[in-house]
N, C-alpha and C positions, 0 to 999 in steps of 0.2 A: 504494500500500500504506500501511497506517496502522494502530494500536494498533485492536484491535474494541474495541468498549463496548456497553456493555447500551442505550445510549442509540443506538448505530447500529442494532443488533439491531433496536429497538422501531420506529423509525421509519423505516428506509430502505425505501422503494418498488418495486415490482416492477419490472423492465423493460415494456417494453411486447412483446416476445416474448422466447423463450428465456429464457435465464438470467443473470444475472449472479454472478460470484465475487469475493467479500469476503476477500483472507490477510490476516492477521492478521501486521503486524512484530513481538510479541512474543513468537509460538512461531511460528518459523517450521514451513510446512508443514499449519497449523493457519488455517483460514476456515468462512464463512459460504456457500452456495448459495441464493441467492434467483429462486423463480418466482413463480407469478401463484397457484400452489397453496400453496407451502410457503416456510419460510426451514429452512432444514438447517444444519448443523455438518459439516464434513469434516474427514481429515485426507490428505493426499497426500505419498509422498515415493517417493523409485525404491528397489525390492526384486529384487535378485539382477538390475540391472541395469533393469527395465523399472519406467517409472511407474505408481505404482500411487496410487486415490483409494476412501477408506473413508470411507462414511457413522457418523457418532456420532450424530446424534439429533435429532428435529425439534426448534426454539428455543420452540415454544412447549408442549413439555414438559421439558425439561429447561434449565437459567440457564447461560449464557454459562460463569461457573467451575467449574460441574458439565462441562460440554463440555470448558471448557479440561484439567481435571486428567484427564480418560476420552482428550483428544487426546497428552496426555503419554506417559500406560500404552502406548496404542497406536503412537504413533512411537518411542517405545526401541522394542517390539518388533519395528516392520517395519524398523527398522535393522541390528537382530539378523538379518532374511530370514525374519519371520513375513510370509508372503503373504496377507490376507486375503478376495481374489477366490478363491485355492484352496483356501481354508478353505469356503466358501462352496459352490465344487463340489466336495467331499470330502463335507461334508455333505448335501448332494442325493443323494449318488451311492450313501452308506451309509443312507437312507433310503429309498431307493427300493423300491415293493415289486411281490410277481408281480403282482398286478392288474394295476397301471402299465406292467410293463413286454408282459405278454400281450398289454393294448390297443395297444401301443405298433409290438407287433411285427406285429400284424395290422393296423394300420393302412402300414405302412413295406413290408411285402413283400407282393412279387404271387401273391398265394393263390388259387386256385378259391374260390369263394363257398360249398361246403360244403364244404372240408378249413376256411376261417375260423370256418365253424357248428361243425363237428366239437372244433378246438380251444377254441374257446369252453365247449364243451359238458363236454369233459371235464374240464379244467381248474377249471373252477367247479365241476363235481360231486363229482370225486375229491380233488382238494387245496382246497375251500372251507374248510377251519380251516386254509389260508396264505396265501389271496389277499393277507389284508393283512400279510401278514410282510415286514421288507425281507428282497427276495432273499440277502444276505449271510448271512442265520441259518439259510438253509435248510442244513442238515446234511448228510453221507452218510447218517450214521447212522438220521435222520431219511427220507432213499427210498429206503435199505435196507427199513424195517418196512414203508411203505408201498408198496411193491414186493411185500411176501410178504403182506400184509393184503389187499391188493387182487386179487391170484391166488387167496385160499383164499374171498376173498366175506367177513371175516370184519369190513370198515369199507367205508363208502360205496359200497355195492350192486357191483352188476356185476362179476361174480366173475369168474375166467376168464383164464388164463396169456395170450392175445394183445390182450387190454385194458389189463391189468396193463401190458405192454410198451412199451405204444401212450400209453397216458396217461406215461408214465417218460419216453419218447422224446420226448414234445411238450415234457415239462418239459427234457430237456436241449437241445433248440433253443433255447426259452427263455432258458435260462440261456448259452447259447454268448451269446447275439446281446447280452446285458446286460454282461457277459463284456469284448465288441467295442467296445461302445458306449460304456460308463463306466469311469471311472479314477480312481481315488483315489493322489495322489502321481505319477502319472505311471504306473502302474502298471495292469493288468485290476483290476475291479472285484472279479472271482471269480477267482483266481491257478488254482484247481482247479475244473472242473464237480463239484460231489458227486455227478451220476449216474455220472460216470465207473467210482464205486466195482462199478457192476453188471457192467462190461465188464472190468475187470481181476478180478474174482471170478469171474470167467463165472457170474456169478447170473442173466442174459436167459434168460427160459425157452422153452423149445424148444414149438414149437406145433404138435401132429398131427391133421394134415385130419381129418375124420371121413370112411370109406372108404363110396364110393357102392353 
């Protein structure tokens, strides 16, 4: 271990595989990561008991005391128990949108090959102005309207009380299985499905055959 300098920075040579790690003894916790791609800035220190290592920036955009004073901010913080590997999937996870996660889930569960066409189909025709919404924004209130929109014919064609249903029901799969899957805090991604709001209202409409 030894003081970085902008003169090690500039010249010290890649390993000839993997990497090597440069700390720095004047902020401890605070180095250099050099490969055969890049030389990077890190800072590492243990948060809420586990080691944890944050990228600061590649060295040749940003100078050794720009690094150092961005490694400072950040290790008071992750001493404080700012995580920022969870910050990291908190933010994946609040981003994520139904597109993503429809492919996600017709890719992951064993479907018949037309209930995948099926969902595919209605999903993009009937909720196309959310594919790319992250799921988290999607509302009740929001497939509450498009619940009674979609039954009267009166948005995105295909009128009709057991389509209406059927499209609601693929989204609350959907939304269960994102639900499952992601977590912000340790926490569902989605605490509440917002279709739910149609079963606790008994808003599912009731479908009668037509009589032979």
């Amino acid at each position: 271990m030894a003081k970085l300098t902008q003169k090690i920075v500039d010249i010290r040579s890649a390993p000839a595989s993997g990497k090597e790690l440069i700390r720095d003894d004047e902020l401890r916790g605070f180095g250099l990561s050099i490969t055969k791609r890049s030389k990077t800035y890190f800072v590492e220190c243990r948060v809420n008991g586990k080691q944890r290592r944050a990228t600061i920036g590649r060295a040749d955009l940003i100078t050794l005391e720009e690094a150092r004073t961005k490694a400072r901010k950040l290790l008071a913080e992750m001493t404080s128990g700012f995580d920022p590997h969870l910050e990291k999937r908190n933010e994946k996870a609040n981003s994520i949108t139904l597109i993503e996660v429809l492919e996600e889930y017709l890719a992951v569960k064993q479907l018949k090959k037309s209930t995948v066409t099926e969902y595919r189909r209605v999903i993009k025709k009937s909720l196309k102005d959310w594919l790319n919404k992250p799921v988290v924004e999607i509302t009740k209130n929001m497939v509450e309207d498009r619940h009674r929109q979609l039954a009267s014919g009166t948005k995105h064609g295909h009128p009709g009380r057991a389509y209406s249903n059927f499209c609601l029901k693929t989204l609350q799969s959907l939304l269960n299985y994102a639900a499952e899957k992601y977590e912000v805090d340790g926490k569902p991604l989605i605490p509440v499905n917002p279709v739910s709001r149609l079963t606790k209202t008994r808003a599912w409409l009731e479908c009668i055959r037509a009589q032979a």
